[in-house]
C-alpha positions as CSV (number, residue, x, y, z in Angstrom):
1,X,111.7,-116.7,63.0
2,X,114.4,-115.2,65.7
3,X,114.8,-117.8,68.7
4,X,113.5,-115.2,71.2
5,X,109.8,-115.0,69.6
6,X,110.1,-118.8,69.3
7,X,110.5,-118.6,72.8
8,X,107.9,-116.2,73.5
9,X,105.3,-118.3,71.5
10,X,106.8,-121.5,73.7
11,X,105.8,-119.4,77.3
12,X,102.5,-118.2,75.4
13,X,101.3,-121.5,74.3
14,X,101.9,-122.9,78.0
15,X,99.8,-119.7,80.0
16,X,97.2,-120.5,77.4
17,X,97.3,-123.8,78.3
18,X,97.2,-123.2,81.8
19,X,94.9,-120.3,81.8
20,X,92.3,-123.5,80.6
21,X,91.9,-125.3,83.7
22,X,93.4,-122.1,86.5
23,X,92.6,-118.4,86.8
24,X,95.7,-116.3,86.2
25,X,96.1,-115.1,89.6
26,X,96.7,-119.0,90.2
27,X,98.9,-119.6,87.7
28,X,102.3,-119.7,88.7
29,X,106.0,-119.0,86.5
30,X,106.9,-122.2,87.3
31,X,103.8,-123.6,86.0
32,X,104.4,-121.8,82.6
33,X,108.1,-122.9,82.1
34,X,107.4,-126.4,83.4
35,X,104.7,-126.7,80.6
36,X,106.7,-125.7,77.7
37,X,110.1,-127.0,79.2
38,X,111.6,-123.9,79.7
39,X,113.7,-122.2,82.9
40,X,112.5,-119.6,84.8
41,X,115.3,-117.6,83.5
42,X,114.3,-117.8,80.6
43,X,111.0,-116.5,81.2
44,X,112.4,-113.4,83.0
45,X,114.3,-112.7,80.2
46,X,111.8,-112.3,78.2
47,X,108.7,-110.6,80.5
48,X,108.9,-109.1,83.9
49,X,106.1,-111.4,84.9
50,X,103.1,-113.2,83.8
51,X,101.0,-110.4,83.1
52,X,103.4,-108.6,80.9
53,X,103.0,-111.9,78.9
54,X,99.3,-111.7,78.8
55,X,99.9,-108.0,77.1
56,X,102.3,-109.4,74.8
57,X,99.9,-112.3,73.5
58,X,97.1,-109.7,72.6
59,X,100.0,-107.5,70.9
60,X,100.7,-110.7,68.8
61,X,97.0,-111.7,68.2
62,X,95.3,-108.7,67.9
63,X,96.6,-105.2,68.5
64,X,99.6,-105.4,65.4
65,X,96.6,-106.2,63.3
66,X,94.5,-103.2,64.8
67,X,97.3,-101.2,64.1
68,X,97.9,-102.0,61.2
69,X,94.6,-101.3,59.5
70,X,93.6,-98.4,61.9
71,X,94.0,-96.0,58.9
72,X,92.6,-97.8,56.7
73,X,89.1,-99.6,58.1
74,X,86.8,-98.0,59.6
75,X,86.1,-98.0,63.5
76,X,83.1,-100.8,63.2
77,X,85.2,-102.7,60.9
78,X,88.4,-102.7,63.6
79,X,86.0,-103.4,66.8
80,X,85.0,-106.2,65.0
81,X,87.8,-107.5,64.8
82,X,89.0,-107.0,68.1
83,X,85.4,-108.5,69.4
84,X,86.0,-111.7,66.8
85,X,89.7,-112.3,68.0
86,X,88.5,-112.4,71.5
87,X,85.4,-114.2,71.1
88,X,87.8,-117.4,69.3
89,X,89.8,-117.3,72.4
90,X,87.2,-116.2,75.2
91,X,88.5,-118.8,78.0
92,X,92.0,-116.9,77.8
93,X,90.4,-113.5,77.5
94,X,87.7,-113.6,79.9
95,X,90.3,-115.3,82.5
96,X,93.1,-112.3,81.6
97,X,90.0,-109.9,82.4
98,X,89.3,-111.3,85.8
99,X,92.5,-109.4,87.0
100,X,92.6,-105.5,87.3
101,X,95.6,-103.4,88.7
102,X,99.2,-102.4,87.8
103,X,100.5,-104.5,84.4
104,X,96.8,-106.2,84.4
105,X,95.3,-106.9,80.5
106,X,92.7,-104.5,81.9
107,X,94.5,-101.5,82.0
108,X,97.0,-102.4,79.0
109,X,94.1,-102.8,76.7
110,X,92.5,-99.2,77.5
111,X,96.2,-98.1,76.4
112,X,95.9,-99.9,73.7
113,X,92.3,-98.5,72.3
114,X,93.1,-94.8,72.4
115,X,93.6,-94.8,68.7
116,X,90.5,-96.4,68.3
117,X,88.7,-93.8,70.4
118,X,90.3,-90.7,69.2
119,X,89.0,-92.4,65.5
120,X,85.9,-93.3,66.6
121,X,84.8,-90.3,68.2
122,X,87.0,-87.2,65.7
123,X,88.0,-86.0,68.9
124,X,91.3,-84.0,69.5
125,X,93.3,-82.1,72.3
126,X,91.3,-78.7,70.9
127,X,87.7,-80.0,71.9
128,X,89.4,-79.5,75.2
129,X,88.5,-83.1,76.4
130,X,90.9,-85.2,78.6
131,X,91.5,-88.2,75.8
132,X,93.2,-90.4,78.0
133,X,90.4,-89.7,80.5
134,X,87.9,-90.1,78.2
135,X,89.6,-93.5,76.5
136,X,89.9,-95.0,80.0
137,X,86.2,-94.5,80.7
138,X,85.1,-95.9,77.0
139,X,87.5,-98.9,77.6
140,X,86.0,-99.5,81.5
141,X,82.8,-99.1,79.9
142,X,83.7,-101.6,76.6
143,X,85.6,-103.9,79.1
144,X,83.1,-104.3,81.2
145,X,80.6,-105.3,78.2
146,X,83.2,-107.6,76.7
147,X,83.8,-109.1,79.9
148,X,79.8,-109.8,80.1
149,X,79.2,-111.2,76.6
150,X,82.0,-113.4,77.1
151,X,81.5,-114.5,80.4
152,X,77.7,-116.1,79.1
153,X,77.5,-119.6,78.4
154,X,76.6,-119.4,74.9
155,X,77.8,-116.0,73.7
156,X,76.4,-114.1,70.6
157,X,78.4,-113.3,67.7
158,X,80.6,-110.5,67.6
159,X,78.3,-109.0,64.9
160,X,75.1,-109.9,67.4
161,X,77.1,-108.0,70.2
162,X,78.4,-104.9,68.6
163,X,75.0,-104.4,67.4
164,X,73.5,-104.8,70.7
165,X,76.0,-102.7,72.6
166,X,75.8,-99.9,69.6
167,X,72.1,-99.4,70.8
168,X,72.5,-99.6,74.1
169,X,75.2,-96.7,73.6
170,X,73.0,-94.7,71.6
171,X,70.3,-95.2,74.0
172,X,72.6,-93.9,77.1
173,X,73.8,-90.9,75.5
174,X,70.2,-90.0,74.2
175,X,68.9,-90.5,77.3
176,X,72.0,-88.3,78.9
177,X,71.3,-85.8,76.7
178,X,67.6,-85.2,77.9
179,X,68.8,-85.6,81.1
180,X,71.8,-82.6,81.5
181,X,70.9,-80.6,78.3
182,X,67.2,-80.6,77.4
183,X,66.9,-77.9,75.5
184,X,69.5,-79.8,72.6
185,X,66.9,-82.6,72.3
């Protein structure tokens, strides 16, 4: 393993650790390089700040393996895993969720889904939809749930919640449909 992702894992470790007892917004650089007994040059050499570090961790936890098998799995199969990686860590994950903005975790994991979007729904550039549109609203709309079933003091199980938010999804869009096109029902 190269120094610089030994490094990395260092400045991860020490957010996590921090992100246990503070909410991101509190937690400072110094606090992150004190806690793994780095500089703060070091720490800018790696990220442009802390929330380019919160990215990184769910690249290394979870998106490489989402990638990875995106071809291969099917989409329940991959939201599953993405719901049972975040469930393990929830304190990290609901506290990265608490912030929204530029570089927030928020916006870099509705990036992030597209694929699973695109493979989830079949949808292309020729049904004349706006993708990244459309992925930001199913991310909002998946974030928001996420943040929700995490955010309870005894969560479900991934399997529990996927299950649970599949139905409610079904619901909504039948209901939508009987609403704006009533003659498809």
């Amino acid at each position: 393993m190269s120094n610089s992702i030994i490094t990395k894992k260092a400045l991860a470790q020490a957010l996590k650790e921090c992100m246990k007892t503070k909410p991101l917004d509190k937690v400072s650089i110094g606090e992150i390089c004190e806690k793994c007994g780095l500089n703060r040059k070091s720490f800018y050499y790696h990220f442009q700040d802390k929330y380019e570090l919160v990215n990184w961790i769910y690249e290394m936890e979870i998106n490489r393996k989402i990638q990875s098998e995106i071809k291969t799995k099917r989409s329940g199969e991959l939201s599953l895993m993405i719901c049972q990686s975040i469930y393990d860590d929830r304190t990290f994950y609901l506290n990265a969720l608490q912030v929204s903005g530029p570089h927030s975790f928020h916006d870099y994991f509705c990036r992030q889904i597209e694929p699973l979007v695109e493979k989830t729904l079949s949808i292309s550039e020729d049904d004349g939809l706006d993708l990244s549109e459309l992925s930001d609203l199913i991310g909002d709309f998946c974030l928001s749930a996420v943040r929700r079933w995490i955010a309870r003091p005894n969560p479900s199980s991934p399997e529990k919640f996927l299950d649970e938010l599949t139905k409610v999804s079904i619901s909504l869009c039948a209901k939508m449909i009987s609403m704006f096109l009533p003659d498809q029902v």
